[in-house]
N, C-alpha and C positions, 0 to 999 in steps of 0.2 A: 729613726723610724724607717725600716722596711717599705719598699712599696711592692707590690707583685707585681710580675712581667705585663699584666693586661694593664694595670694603671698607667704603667711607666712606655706603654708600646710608643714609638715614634719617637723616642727619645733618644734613641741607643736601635733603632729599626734595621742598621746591619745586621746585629748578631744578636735581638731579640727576637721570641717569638711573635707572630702576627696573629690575629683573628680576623678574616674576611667579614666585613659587614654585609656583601650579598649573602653567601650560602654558609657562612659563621662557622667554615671549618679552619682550624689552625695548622699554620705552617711556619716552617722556619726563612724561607726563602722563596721570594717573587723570581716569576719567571718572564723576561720582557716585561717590567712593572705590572704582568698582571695575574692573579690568583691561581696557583695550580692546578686548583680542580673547576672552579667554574670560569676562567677567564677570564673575570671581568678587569679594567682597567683601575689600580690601584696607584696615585700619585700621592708624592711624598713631599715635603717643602721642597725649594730651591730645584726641581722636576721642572721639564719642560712636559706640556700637553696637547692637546688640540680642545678649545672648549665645546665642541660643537661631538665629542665622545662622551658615549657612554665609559659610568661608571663612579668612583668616589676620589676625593682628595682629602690630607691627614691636615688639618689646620685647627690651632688652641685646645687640644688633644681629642679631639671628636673627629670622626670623618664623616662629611657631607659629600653631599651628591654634584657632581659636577653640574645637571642641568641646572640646580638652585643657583650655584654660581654663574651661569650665565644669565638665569632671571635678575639676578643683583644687580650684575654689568648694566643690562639693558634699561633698568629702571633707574641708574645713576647718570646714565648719559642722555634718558630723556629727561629726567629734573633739568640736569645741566643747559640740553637744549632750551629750554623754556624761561630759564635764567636772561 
């Protein structure tokens, strides 16, 4: 079974093509990890980042938004406090 480049994106994210989830134009190649036409900051696994940027990360083939990511952190580590 085939899959198409958008199913398979992040799998193979050197030499596949991309779709930006901000402005959902496609490109073949990030620039400084981030999208060539609108900028925005585009992280990929094993990527170092800063959480407190904008923009998305590619994880379990979907890409989320980084502030959710830092909502999650926040709310794991005050369960844990409260532990």
């Amino acid at each position: 079974m085939s899959r198409s480049k958008f199913k398979r994106m992040g799998l193979n994210y050197q030499n596949d093509v991309m779709l930006c989830p901000g402005c959902k134009s496609v490109f073949l190649n990030r620039r400084g990890k981030r999208c060539p036409v609108c900028k925005i900051l585009l992280v990929y696994p094993d990527e170092r980042f800063c959480i407190d940027s904008e923009g998305y990360y590619f994880s379990n083939g979907k890409w989320k938004k980084i502030s959710d990511l830092k909502k999650e952190i926040e709310s794991k580590t005050a369960k844990e406090l409260i532990k």
